[in-house]
Residue, then its C-alpha position, 0 to 999 in steps of 0.5 A: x545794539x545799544x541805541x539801534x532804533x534811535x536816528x543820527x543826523x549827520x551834518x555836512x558843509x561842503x565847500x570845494x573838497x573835491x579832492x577828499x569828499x569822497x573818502x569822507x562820504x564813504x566813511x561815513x555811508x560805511x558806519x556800522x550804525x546805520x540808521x542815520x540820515x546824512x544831510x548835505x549842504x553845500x555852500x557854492x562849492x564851483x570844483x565839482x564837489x556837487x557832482x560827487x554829493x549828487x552821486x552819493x545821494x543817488x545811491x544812497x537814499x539816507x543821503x539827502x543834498x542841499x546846495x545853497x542859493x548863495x555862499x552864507x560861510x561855515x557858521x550859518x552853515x553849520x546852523x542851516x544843517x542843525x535845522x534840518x536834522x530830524x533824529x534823536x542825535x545829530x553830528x556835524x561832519x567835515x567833509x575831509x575827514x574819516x571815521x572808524x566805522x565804530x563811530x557813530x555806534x560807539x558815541x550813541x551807546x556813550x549817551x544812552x548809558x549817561x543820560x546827563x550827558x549832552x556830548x559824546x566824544x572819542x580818542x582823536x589821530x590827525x592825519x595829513x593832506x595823503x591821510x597818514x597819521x601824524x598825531x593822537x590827542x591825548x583822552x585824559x587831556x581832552x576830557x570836559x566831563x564834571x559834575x557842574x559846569x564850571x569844573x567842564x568850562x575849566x578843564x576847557x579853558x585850561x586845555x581847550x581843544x575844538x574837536x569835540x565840536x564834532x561829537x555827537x549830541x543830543x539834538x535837542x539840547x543843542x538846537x539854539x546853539x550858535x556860531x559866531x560870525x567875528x568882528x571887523x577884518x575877521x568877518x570871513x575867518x572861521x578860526x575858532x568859530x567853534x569854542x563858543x559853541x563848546x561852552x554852551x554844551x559844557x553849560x548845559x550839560x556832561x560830556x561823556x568820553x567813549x572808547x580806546x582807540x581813535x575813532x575820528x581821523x581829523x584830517x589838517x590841510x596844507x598849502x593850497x587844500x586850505x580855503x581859509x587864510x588868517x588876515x593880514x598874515x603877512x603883514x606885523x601890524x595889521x596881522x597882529x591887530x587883527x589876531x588880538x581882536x579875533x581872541x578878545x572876540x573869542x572870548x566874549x562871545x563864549x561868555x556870552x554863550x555861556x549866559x545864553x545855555x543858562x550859566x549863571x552871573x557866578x558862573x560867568x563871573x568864576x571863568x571870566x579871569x581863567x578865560x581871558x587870561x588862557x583865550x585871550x593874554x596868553x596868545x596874544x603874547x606868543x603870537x607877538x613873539x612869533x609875528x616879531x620872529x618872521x619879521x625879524x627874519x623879513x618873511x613878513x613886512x611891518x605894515 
């Protein structure tokens, strides 16, 4: 098998999934390429979630948990596991999703054959709060693969999607990654926290897309399975106030990561435009349409 000597690290920040976890833990423990280590961190999960990584880790020795000493958020987080890693390729993984046993096999064989590759990514099916599928990402859509970093950052500007934040990498290439902590009233929203972290793979190197049917199973929460609420959401000012400073926000900080993966000031020169005008004009505009909507119809309150 392609790669089959080579160690994955798999990443997981849990908070309070109790509901999912096991599902992902099983998912993951089931993957036909088995030599991974998977690295749990659990930032103060209070539900009963540790119970169940304690359990898995019990009966799995590449299993390995950590439990924070105090909450430090998804972003430090998702550092924290990247430090720990150990293999060759490393994978962050969500712990309410599902993954085709195919996988982890696939994405390593997508990177030993494109040795210019520092992403492996996959066709994509959401599924819901029950696990039925609700939609499939388009492959042609979301694939970053280019010859030179500007045709990779374009296509992600243009088109931009965050799931292949969860592919696999090459470790190495991507250990000075970071992940953006937001300004202000968006301090402790991890919205589009991923994106920064996207430009800095695409600047380093290729993204390289694997297989043809879905092999993560990205799952979208609803109602109270969702732990991390927008700000102000039902308030028109500060809600939108707090949105446009989250984009502009959005949007620096992945130039600056741009600057730090080695892009050079053309470069950051050459997407700034498409970058604030597709990240920053353009949702602001469609979320001032939207805030004046629920306004208009009083689901939310002026101030």
């Amino acid at each position: 098998m392609t790669g089959a000597n080579e160690m994955v690290s798999i990443g997981m920040p849990v908070y309070n999934d109790k509901a999912f976890l096991p599902a992902a833990l099983d998912s993951l423990r089931n993957q036909i390429y088995q030599n991974f280590e998977l690295i749990i961190s659990d930032d103060c999960s209070t539900d009963g979630s540790a119970d169940i990584c304690l359990q898995a880790q019990q009966m799995d020795k590449r299993v390995k948990y950590v439990r924070q000493p105090q909450n430090i958020g998804i972003s430090r987080n998702m550092e924290f596991l990247l430090k720990q890693a150990t293999g060759k390729y490393f994978m962050w993984a969500a712990n309410d999703d599902r993954w085709h046993p195919d996988f982890i096999q696939e994405l390593v064989g997508g990177l030993e054959k494109n040795p210019n590759a520092i992403a492996a990514f996959c066709n994509v099916t959401e599924i819901d709060d029950d696990g039925n599928e609700t939609k499939t990402h388009d492959a042609e859509l979301i694939n970053y693969s280019g010859a030179k970093p500007e045709i990779r950052l374009k296509k992600l500007i243009k088109v931009f999607y965050d799931g292949f934040g969860y592919g696999l990498f090459v470790k190495d290439k991507i250990k000075n990654v970071r992940f953006p902590v937001w300004w202000w009233f968006n301090k402790k929203c991890p919205y589009d926290n991923i994106y920064p972290t996207l430009c800095y793979y695409l600047t380093k190197g290729d993204y390289v897309s694997c297989g043809s049917a879905p092999l993560w199973f990205n799952r979208i929460k609803t109602g109270t399975n969702i732990h991390h609420k927008v700000p102000f959401q039902n308030n028109f000012l500060r809600g939108y106030f707090a949105f446009v400073l989250r984009t502009f926000n959005l949007a620096c900080v992945s130039l600056h990561e741009v600057k730090r993966a080695g892009g050079s000031p053309y470069l950051i020169f050459k997407i700034s435009f498409p970058m604030f005008y597709h990240w920053f004009l353009k949702p602001a505009y469609y979320e001032l349409i939207d805030y004046s909507k629920r306004l208009y119809r009083r689901q939310i309150k002026f101030w």
